[in-house]
C-alpha positions as CSV (number, residue, x, y, z in Angstrom):
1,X,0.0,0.0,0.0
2,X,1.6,3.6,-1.2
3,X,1.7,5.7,2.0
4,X,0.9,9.2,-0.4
5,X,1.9,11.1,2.8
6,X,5.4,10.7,2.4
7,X,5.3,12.7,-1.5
8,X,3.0,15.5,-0.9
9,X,3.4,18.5,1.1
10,X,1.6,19.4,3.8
11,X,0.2,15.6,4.1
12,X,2.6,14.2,6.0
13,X,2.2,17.1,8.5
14,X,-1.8,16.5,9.0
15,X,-0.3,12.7,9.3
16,X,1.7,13.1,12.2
17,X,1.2,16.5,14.0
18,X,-2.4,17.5,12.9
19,X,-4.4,14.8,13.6
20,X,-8.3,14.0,13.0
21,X,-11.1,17.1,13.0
22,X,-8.9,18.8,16.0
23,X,-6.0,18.7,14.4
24,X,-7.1,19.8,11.3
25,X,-9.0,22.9,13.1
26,X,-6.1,23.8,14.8
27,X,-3.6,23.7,12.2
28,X,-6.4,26.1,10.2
29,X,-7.0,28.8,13.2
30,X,-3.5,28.6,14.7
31,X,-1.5,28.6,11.7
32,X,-3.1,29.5,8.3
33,X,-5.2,32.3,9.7
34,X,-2.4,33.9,11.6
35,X,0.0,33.7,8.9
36,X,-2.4,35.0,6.1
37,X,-4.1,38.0,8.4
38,X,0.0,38.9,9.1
39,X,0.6,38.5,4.8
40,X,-2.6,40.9,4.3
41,X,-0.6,43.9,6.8
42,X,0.6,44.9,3.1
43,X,-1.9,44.8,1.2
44,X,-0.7,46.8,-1.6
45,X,1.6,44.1,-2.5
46,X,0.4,40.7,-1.0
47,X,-1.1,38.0,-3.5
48,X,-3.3,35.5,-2.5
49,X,-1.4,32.9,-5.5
50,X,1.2,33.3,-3.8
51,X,0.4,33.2,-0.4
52,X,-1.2,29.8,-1.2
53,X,1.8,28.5,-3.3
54,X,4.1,29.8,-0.5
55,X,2.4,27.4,2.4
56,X,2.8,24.4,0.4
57,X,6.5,25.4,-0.6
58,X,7.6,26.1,3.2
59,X,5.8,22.3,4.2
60,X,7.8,21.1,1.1
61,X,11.2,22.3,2.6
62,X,10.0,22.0,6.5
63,X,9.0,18.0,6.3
64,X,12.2,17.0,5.2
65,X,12.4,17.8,8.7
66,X,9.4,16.0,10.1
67,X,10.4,13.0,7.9
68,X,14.0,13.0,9.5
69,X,12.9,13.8,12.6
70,X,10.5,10.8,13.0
71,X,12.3,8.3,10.6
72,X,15.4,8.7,10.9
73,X,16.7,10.2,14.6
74,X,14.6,7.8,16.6
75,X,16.9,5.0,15.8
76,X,19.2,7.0,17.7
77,X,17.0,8.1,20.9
78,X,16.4,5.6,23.7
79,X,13.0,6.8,23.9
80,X,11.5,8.7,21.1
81,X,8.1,9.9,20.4
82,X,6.4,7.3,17.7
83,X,4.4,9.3,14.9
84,X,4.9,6.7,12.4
85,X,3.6,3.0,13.0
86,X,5.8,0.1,12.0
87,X,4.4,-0.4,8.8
88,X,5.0,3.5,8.1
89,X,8.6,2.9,8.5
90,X,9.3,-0.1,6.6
91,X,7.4,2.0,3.6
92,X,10.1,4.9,4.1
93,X,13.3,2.3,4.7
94,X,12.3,0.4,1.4
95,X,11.3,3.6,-0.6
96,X,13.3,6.7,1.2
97,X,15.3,7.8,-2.4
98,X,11.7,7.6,-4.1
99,X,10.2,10.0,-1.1
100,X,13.3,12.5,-1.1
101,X,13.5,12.5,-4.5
102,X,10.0,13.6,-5.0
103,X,9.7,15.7,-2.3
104,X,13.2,17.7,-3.7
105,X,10.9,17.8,-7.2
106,X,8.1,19.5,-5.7
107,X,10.4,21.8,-3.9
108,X,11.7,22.5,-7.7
109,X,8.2,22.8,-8.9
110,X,6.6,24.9,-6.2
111,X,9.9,27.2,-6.0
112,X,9.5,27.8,-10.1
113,X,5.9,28.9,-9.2
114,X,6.9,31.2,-7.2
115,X,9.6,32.6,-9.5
116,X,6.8,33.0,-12.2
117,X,4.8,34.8,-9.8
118,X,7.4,37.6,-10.0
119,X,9.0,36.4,-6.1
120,X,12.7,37.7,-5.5
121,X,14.9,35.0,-5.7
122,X,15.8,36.3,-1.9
123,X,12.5,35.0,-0.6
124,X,13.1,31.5,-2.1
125,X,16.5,31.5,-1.2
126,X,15.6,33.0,2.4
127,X,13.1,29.9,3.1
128,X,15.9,27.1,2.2
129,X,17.5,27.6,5.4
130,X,14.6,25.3,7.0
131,X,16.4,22.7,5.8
132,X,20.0,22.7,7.5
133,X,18.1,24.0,10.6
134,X,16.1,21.6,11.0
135,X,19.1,19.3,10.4
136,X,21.1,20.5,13.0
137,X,18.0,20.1,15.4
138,X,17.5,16.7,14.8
139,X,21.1,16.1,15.1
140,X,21.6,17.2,18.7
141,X,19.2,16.9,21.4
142,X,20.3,19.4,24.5
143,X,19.3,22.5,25.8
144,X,20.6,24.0,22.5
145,X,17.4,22.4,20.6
146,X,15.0,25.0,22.3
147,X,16.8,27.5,20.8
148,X,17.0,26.0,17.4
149,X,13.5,25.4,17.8
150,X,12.9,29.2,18.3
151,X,14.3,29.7,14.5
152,X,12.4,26.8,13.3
153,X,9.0,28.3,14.8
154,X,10.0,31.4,13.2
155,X,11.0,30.5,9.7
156,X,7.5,28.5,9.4
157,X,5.2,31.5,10.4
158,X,7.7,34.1,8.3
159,X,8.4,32.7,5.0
160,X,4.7,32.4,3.5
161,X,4.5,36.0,5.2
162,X,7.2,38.0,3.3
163,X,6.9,35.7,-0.1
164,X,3.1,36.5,0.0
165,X,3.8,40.3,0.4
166,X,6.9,40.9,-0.8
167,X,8.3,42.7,2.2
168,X,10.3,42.2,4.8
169,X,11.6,44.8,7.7
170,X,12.8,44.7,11.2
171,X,9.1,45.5,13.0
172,X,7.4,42.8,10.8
173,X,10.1,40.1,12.0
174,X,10.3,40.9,15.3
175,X,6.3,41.0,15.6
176,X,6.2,37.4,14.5
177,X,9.4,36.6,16.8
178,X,7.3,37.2,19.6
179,X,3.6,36.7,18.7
180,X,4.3,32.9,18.4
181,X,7.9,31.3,19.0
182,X,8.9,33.7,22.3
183,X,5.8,32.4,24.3
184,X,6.1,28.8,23.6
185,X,10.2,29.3,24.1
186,X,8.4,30.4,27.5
187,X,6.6,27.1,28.3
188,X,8.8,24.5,26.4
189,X,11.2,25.8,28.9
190,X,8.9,25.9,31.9
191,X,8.2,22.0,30.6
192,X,11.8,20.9,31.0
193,X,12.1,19.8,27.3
194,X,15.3,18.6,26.4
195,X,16.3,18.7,30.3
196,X,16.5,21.8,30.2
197,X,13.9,24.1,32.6
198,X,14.6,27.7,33.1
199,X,14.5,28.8,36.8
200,X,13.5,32.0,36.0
201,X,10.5,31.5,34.1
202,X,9.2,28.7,36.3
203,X,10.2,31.4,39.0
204,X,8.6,35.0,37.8
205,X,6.5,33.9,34.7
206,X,5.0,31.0,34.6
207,X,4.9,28.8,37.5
208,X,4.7,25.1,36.2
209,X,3.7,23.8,33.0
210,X,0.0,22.6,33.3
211,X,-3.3,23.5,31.5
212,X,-4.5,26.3,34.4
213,X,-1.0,28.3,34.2
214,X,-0.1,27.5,30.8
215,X,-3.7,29.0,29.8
216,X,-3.2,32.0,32.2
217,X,0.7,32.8,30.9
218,X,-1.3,32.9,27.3
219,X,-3.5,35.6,28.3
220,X,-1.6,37.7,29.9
221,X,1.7,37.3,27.9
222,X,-0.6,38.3,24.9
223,X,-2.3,41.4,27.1
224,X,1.2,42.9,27.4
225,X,1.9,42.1,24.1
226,X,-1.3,43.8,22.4
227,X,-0.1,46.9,24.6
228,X,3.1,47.4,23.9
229,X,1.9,46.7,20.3
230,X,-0.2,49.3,20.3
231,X,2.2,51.7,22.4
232,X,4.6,50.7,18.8
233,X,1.6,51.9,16.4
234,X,0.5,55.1,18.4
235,X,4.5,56.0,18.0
236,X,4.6,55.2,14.5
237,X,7.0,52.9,15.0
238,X,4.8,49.8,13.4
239,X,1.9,50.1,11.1
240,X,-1.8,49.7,13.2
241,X,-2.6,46.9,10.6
242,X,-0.1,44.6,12.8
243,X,-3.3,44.9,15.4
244,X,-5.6,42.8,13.1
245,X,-3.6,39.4,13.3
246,X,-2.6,40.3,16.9
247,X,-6.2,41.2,18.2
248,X,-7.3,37.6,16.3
249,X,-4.4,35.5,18.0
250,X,-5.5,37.0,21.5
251,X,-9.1,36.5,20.7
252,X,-8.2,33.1,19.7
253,X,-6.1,32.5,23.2
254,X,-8.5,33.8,25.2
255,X,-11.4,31.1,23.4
256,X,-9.4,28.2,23.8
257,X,-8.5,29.0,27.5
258,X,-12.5,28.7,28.0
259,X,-12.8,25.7,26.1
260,X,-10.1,23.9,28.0
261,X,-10.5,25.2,31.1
């Protein structure tokens, strides 16, 4: 049976990390709407082509990772997390030159796409760095990972942003440095992955990493953030479009603490 999740884009992600109706809504309300409501901040030159192309070319390069990641490094762990079942992995051992060479094809394709669509060859050039990041992630597993995972996090929420508009700048990279990968830096960290647990966070931010605090860090993490945001915008520091993806993302935070609280 041809596992079809190992060649397309995007699939093998919804097979391993976005899983069933939940999965499915959260990748859509978490991920996609964020990233498109931060594309549309310039609207004078955002395209909706390529904002679409650009999400499937950023899973393209980003699940070499995944497929590494859950293929390859657990042979080295003593005790991994399983996303693929036994029969998944004998599929990838016998057919892993098919996979990568298919995958590397639609990276081709999908990057050609994008060249049509009149995108600097910066952009496409700026997104292939995924690739040896997420290498070097899966190669070491330390306190150093968190870190790594920080760039990772924000290289999938910027690339389909600044290949969909066209634009990058300091305030639009630092806004998505800290609307997403700073906060969950903040409770990987209060977790103790990798070993490693940050005294000071557990300490002063967030106390210990379970659904009431991790709900209540959200909130107000994204309270000060919305503030300070706005503090930016009344300076004319940041445009006051940046408040339309943050207001959603708090709006969001705040409905999913109800729900799972």
């Amino acid at each position: 049976m041809v596992k079809i999740f190992f060649y397309f884009p995007i699939l093998f992600a919804k097979y391993t990390r976005f899983k069933g109706l939940n999965g499915s809504l959260q990748f859509f309300f978490k991920y996609f709407m964020l990233v498109f409501l931060a594309s549309v901040v310039h609207i004078q030159s955002f395209s909706l082509i390529r904002f679409i192309i650009s999400i499937f070319y950023m899973y393209s390069l980003y699940e070499f990772g995944y497929i590494q990641n859950d293929a390859e490094t657990i042979k080295k762990e003593n005790n991994p997390t399983k996303r693929l079942t036994n029969e998944d992995l004998a599929f990838y051992e016998k057919h892993k030159i098919g996979i990568y060479v298919t995958r590397l094809g639609w990276v081709l394709l999908l990057a050609s796409l994008l060249m049509f669509s009149n995108t600097s060859c910066f952009f496409i050039l700026y997104s292939i760095i995924i690739v040896p990041v997420f290498y070097l992630y899966n190669t070491i597993r330390n306190r150093y990972n968190l870190y790594i995972h920080i760039i990772l996090m924000f290289l999938r929420f910027s690339v389909p942003v600044v290949i969909s508009s066209l634009y990058i700048d300091f305030p639009l990279m630092l806004w998505i440095l800290f609307i997403y990968p700073i906060p969950v830096f903040v409770q990987l960290s209060v977790k103790g992955k990798f070993g490693y647990k940050n005294k000071f966070f557990s300490r002063y931010i967030m106390f210990s990493y379970d659904k009431h605090n991790m709900h209540l860090f959200r909130i107000k993490y994204y309270i000060v953030f919305t503030l300070l945001l706005f503090i930016f915008c009344a300076s004319g520091l940041m445009t006051w479009w940046y408040l339309l993806p943050t207001g959603y993302y708090f709006l969001f935070t705040i409905l999913s603490a109800i729900k799972n609280l």
